[in-house]
Backbone as CSV, one residue per row, in Angstrom:
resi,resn,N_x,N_y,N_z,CA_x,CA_y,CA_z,C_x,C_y,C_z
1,UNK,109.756,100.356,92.019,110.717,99.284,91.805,110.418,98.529,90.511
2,UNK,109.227,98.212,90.464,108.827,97.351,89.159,109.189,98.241,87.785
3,UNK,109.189,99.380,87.393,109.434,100.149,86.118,110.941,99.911,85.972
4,UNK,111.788,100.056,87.905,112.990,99.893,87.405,113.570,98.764,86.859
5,UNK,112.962,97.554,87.413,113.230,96.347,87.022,113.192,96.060,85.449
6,UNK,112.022,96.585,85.146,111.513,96.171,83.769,112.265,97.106,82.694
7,UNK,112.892,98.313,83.249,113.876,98.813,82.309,115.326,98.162,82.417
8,UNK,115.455,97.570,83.269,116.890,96.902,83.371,116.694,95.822,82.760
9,UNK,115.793,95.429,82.436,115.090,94.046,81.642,115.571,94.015,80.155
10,UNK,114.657,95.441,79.613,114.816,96.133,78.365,116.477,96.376,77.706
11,UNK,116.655,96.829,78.875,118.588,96.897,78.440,119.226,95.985,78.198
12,UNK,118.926,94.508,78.404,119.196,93.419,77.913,118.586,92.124,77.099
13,UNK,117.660,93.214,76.096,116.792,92.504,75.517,115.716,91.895,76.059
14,UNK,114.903,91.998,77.070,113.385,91.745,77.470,112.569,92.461,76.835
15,UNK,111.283,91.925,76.101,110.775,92.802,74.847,109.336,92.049,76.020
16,UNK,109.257,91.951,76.790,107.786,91.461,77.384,107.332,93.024,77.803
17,UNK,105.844,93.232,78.539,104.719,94.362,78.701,105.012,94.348,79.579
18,UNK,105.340,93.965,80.977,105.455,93.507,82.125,105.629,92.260,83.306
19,UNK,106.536,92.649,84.016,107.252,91.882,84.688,106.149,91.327,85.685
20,UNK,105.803,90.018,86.429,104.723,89.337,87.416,105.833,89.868,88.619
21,UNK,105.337,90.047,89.904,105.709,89.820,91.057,105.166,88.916,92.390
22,UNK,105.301,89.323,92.898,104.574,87.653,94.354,103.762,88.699,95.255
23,UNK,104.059,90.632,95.098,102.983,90.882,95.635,103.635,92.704,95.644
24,UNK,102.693,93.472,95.675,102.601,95.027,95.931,102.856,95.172,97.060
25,UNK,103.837,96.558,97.452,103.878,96.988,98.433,103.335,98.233,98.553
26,UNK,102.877,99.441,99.803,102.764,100.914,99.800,103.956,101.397,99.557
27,UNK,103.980,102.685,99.295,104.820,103.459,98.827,105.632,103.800,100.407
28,UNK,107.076,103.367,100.229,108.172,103.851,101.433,107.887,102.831,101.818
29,UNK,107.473,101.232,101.753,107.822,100.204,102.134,108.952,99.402,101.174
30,UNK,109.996,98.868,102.121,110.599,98.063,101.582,111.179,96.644,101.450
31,UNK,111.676,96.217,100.676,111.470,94.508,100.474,113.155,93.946,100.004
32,UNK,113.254,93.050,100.682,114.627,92.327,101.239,114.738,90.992,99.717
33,UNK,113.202,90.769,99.863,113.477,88.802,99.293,111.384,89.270,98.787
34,UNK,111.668,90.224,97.661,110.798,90.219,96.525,111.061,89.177,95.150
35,UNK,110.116,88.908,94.964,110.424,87.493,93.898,109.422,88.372,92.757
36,UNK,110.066,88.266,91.688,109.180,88.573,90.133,110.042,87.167,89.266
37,UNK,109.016,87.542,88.146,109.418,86.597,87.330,108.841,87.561,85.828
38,UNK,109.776,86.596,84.464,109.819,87.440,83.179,110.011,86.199,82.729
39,UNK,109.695,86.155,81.483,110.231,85.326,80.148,111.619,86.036,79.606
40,UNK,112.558,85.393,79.379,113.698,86.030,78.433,113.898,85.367,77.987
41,UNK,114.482,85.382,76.740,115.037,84.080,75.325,116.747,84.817,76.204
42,UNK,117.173,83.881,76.829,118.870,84.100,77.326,119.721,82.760,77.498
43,UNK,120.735,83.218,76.399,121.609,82.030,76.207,123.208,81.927,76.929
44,UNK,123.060,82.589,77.944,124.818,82.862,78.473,125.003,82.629,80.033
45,UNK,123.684,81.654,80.401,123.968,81.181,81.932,123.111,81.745,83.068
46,UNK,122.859,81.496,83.858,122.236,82.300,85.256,122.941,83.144,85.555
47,UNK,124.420,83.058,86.575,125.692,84.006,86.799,125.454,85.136,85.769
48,UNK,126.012,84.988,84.597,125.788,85.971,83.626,124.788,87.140,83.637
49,UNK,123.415,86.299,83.495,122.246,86.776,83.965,121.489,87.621,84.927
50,UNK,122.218,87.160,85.760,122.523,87.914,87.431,123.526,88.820,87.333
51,UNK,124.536,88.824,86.381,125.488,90.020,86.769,124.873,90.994,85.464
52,UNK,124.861,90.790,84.490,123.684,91.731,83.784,122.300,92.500,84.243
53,UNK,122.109,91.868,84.832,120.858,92.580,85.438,121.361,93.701,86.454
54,UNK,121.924,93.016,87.293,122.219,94.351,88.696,123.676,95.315,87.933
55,UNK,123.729,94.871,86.275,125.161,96.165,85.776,123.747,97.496,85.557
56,UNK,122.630,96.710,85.137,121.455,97.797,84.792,120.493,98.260,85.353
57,UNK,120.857,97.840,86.704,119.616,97.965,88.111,120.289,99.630,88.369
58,UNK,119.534,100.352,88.744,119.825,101.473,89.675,120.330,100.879,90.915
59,UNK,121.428,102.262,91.869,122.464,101.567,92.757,121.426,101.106,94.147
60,UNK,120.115,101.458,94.440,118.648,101.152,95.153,118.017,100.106,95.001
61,UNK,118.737,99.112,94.119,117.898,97.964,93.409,118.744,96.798,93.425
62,UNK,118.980,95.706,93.891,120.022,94.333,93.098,118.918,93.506,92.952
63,UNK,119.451,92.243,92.627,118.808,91.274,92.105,119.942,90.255,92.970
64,UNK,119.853,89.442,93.961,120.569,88.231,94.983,120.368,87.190,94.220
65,UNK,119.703,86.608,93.495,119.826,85.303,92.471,118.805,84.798,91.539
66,UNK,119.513,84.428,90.591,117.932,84.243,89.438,117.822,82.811,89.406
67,UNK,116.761,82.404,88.819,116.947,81.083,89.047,115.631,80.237,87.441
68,UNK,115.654,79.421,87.031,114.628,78.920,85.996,113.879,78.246,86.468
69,UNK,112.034,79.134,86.183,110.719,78.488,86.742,110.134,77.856,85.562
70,UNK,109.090,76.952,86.226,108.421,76.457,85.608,107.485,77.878,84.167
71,UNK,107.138,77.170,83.218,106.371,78.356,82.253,105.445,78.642,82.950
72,UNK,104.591,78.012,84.177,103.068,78.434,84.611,103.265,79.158,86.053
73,UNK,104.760,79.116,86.251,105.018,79.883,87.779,104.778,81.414,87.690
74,UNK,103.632,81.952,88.401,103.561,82.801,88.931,104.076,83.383,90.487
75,UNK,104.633,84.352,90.512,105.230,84.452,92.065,104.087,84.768,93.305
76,UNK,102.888,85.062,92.383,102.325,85.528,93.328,101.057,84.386,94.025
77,UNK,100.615,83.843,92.790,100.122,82.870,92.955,100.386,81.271,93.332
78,UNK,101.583,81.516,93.217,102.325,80.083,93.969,102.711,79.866,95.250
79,UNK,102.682,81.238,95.912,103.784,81.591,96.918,102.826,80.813,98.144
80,UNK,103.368,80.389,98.819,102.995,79.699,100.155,102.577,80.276,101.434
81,UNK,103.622,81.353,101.321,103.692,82.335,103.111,104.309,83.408,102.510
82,UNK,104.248,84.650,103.029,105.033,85.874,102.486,105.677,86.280,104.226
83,UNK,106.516,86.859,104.693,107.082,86.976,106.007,107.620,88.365,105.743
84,UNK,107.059,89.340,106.485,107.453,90.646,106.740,108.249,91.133,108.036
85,UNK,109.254,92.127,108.118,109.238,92.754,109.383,109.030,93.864,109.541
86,UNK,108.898,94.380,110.990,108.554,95.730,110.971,109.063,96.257,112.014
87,UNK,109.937,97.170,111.992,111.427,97.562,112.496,110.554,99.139,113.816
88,UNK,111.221,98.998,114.821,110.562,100.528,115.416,111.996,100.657,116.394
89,UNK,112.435,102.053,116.642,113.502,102.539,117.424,112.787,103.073,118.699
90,UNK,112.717,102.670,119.973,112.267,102.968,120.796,113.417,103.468,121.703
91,UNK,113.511,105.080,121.912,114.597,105.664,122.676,114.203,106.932,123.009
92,UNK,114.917,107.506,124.011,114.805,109.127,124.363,115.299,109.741,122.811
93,UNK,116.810,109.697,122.350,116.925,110.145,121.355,117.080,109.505,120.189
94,UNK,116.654,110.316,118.974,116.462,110.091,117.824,117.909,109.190,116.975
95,UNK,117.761,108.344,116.499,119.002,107.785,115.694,118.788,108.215,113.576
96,UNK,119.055,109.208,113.840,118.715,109.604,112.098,119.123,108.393,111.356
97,UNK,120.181,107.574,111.042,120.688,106.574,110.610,119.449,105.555,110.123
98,UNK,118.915,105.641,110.804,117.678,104.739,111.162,116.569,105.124,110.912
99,UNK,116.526,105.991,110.263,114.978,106.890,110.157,114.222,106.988,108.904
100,UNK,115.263,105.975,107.837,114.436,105.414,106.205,113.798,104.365,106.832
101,UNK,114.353,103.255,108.146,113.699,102.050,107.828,113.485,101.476,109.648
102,UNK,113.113,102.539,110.037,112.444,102.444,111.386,111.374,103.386,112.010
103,UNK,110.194,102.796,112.748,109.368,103.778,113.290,109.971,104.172,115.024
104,UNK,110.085,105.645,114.596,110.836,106.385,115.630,109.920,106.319,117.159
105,UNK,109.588,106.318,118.027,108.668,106.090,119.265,109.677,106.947,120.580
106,UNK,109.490,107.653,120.494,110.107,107.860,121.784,109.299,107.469,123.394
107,UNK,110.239,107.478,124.691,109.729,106.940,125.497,108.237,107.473,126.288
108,UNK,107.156,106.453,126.898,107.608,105.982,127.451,108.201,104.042,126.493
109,UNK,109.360,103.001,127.349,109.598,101.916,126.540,108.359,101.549,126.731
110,UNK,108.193,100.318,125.787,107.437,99.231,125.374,107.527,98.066,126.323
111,UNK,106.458,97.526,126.486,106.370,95.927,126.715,106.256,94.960,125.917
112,UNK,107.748,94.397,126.329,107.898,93.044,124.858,106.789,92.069,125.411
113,UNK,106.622,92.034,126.755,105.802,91.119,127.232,104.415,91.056,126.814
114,UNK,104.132,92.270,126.919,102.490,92.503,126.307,102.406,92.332,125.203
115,UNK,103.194,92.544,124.570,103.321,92.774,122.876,102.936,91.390,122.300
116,UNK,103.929,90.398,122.827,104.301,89.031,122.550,102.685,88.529,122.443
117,UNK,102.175,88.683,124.356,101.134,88.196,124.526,99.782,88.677,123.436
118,UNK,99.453,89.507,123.502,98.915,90.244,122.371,99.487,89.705,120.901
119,UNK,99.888,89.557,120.272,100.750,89.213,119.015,100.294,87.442,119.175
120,UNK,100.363,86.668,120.257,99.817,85.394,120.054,98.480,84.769,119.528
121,UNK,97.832,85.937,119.807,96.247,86.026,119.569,95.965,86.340,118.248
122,UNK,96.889,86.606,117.473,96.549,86.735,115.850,96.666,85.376,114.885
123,UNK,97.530,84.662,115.571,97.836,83.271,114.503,97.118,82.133,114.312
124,UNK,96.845,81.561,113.796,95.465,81.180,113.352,95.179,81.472,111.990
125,UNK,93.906,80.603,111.577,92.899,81.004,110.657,92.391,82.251,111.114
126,UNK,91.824,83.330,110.896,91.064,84.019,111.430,90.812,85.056,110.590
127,UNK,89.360,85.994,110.774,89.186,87.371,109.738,89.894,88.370,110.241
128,UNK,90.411,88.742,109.677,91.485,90.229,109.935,90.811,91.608,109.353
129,UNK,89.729,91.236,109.313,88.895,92.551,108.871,88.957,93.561,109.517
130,UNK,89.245,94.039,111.009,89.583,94.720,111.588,91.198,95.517,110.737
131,UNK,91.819,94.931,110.490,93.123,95.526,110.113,93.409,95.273,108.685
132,UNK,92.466,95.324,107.754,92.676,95.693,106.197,91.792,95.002,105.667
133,UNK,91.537,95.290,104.194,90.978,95.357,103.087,91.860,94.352,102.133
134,UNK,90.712,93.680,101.216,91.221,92.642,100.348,91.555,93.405,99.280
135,UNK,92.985,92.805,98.678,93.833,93.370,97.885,92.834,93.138,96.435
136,UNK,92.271,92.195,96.329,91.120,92.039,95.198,89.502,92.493,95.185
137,UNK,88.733,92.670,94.328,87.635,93.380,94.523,86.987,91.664,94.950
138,UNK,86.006,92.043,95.722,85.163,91.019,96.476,86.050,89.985,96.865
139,UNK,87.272,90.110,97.019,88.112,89.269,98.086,87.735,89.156,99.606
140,UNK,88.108,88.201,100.334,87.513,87.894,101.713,88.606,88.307,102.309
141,UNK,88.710,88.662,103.895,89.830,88.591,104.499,89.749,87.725,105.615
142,UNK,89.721,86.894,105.223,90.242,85.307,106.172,91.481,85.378,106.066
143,UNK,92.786,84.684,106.544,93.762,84.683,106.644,94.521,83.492,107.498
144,UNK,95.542,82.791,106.642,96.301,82.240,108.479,97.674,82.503,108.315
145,UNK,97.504,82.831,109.607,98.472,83.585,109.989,99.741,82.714,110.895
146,UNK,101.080,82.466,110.701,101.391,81.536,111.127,102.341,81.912,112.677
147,UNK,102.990,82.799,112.304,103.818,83.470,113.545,103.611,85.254,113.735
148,UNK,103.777,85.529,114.572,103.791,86.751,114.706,104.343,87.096,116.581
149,UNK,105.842,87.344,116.041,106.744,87.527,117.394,107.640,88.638,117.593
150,UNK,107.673,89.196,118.403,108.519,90.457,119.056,109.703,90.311,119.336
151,UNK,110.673,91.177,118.732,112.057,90.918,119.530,112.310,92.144,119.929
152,UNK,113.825,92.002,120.817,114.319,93.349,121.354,115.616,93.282,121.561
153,UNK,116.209,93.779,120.576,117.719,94.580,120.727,117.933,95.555,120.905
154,UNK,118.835,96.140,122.215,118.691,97.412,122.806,117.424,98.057,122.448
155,UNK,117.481,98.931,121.992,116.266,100.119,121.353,115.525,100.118,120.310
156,UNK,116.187,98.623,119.559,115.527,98.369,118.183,115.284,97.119,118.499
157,UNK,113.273,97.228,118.394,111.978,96.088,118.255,111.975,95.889,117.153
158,UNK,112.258,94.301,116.694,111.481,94.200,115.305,110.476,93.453,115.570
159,UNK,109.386,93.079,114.728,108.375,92.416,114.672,107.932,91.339,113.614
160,UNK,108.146,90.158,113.950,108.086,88.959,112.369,106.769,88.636,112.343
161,UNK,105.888,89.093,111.241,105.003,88.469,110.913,104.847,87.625,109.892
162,UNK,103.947,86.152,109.497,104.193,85.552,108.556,103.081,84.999,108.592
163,UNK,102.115,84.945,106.981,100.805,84.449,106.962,100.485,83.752,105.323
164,UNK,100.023,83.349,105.648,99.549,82.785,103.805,98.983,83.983,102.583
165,UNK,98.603,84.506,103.172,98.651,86.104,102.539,98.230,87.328,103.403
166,UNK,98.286,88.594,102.947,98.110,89.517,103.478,97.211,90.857,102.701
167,UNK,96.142,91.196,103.857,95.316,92.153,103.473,96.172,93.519,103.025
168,UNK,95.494,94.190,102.591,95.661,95.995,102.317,96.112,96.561,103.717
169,UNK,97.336,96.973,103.964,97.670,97.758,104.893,97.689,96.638,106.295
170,UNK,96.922,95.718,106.153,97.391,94.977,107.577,98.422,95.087,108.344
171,UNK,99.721,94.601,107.888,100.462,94.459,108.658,101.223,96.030,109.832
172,UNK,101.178,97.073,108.766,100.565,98.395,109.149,99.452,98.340,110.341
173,UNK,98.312,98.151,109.751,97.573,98.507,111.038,97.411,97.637,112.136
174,UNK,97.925,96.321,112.133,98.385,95.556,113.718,99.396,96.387,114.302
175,UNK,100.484,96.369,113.728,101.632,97.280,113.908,100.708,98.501,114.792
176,UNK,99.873,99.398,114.129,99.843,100.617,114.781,99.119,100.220,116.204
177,UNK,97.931,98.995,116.065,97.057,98.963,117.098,97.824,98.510,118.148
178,UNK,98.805,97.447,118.119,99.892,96.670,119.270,100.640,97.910,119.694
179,UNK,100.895,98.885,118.970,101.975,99.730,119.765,101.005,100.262,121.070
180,UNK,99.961,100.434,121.082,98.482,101.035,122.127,98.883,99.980,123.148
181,UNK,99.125,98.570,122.906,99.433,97.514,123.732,100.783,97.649,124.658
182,UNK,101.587,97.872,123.578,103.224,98.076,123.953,103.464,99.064,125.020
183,UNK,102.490,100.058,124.948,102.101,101.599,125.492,101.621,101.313,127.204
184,UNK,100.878,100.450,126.946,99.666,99.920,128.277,98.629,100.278,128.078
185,UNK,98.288,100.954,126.936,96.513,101.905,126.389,95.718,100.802,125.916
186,UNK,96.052,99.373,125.793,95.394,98.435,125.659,95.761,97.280,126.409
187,UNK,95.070,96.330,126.922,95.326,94.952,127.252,95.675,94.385,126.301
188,UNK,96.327,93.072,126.345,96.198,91.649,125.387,94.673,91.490,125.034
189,UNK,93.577,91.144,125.991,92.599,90.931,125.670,91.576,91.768,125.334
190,UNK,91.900,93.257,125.465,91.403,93.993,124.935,91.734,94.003,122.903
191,UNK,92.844,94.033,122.760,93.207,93.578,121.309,92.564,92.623,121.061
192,UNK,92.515,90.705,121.565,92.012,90.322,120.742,90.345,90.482,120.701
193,UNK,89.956,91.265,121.586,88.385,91.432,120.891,88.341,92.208,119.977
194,UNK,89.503,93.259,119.653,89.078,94.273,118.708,89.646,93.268,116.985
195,UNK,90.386,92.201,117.456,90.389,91.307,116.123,89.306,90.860,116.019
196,UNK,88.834,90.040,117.124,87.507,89.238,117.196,86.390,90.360,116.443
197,UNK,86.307,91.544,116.284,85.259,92.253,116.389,84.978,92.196,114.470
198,UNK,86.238,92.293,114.009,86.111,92.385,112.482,85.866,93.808,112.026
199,UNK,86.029,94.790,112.571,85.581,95.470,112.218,86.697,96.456,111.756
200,UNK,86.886,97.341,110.899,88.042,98.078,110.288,88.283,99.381,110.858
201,UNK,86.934,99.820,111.376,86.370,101.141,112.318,87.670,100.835,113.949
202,UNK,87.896,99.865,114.284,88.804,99.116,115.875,89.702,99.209,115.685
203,UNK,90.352,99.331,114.287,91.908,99.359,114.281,92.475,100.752,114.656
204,UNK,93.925,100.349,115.164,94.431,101.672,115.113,94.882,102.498,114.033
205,UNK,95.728,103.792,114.103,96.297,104.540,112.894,96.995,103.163,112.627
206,UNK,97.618,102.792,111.499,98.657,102.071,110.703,100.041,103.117,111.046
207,UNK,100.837,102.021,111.074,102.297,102.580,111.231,102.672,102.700,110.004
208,UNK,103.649,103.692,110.062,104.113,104.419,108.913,104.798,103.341,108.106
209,UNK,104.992,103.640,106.621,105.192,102.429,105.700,106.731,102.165,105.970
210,UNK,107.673,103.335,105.949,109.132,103.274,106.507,109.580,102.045,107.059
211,UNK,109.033,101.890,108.437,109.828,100.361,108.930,109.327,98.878,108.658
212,UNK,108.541,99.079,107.321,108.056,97.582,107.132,108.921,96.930,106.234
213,UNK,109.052,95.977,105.775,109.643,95.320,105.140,109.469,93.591,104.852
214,UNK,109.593,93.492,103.288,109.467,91.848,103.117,110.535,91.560,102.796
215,UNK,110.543,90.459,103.578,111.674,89.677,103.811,111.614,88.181,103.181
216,UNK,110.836,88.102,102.986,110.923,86.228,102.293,109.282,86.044,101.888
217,UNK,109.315,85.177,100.618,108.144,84.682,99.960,108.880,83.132,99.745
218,UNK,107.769,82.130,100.448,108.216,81.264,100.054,107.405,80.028,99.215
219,UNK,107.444,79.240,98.824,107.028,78.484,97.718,106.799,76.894,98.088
């Protein structure tokens, strides 16, 4: 996404090295309410601005609104909370429709109940070392974490998580370890010792990058 951005940049005169963003995703994850920021010398309005950009975005890419930051705003370093979801189709059969931006599960269903309960036990301050790696070298993974709740429409669970930042693959590997929960292969309180434990060895596989998604960075 970022090369495409920064060539749609170029097509309208952005002569900068690179564009800042509020944060990296894995590859086949995708993002709703990604925030970057650029310098441009542009004299013809925001609107303008905004409709120039998405005439030079690939048809995989828009831009929903630009707006003028401060010179020292960084997106990534300013940002307050970042809020992801993470989408899963739980059914006998397969919904292809659904299969760029959902993890497929067939039965047996899930427990929203367990899930929930389990999922309460993450919010907080707390080390998430169990479920990822600091995105910086000798970074800590402390974290707070503010919500993290289950929903259920028919066959499609999403999952809102939202924290002051986020480790390497975390939200992935809660995702994979809660589905063990969702399953009955774990308790609630069996999960939170394997948070409590810190350890990265306790987590489960990570769910596939497909149904994750960021949805809001906020400031």
């Amino acid at each position: 996404m970022q090369a495409e951005v920064e060539d749609a940049l170029r097509r309208i005169g952005w002569n900068g090295e690179s564009i800042l963003g509020a944060g990296r995703t894995d590859a086949g994850v995708h993002a709703t309410g990604q925030v970057v920021a650029f310098d441009l010398d542009w004299k013809h309005g925001q609107a303008a601005l905004l409709r120039a950009v998405n005439a030079m975005l690939p048809p995989t890419i828009a831009a929903k609104e630009v707006s003028e930051a401060a010179l020292d705003f960084h997106p990534r370093y300013a940002a307050r909370s970042r809020r992801y979801r993470y989408t899963i189709y739980n059914s006998a059969v397969r919904a292809p429709i659904l299969a760029r931006y959902a993890w497929y599960l067939p039965p047996p269903e899930l427990s929203l109940t367990a899930l929930n309960t389990a999922s309460s036990r993450l919010v907080g301050r707390k080390d998430f070392a169990t479920f990822g790696t600091p995105p910086d070298e000798e970074g800590h993974t402390v974290r707070m974490l503010y919500e993290a709740v289950w929903k259920r429409t028919s066959e499609v669970w999403t999952f809102d998580i939202e924290a002051d930042a986020f480790l390497y693959r975390m939200v992935r590997s809660i995702v994979g370890t809660l589905r063990r929960v969702g399953l009955g292969e774990m308790t609630p309180d069996e999960f939170a010792d394997t948070l409590a434990a810190a350890d990265r060895s306790r987590s489960g596989p990570p769910a596939p990058p497909n149904g994750l998604c960021l949805i809001e960075v906020k400031y």
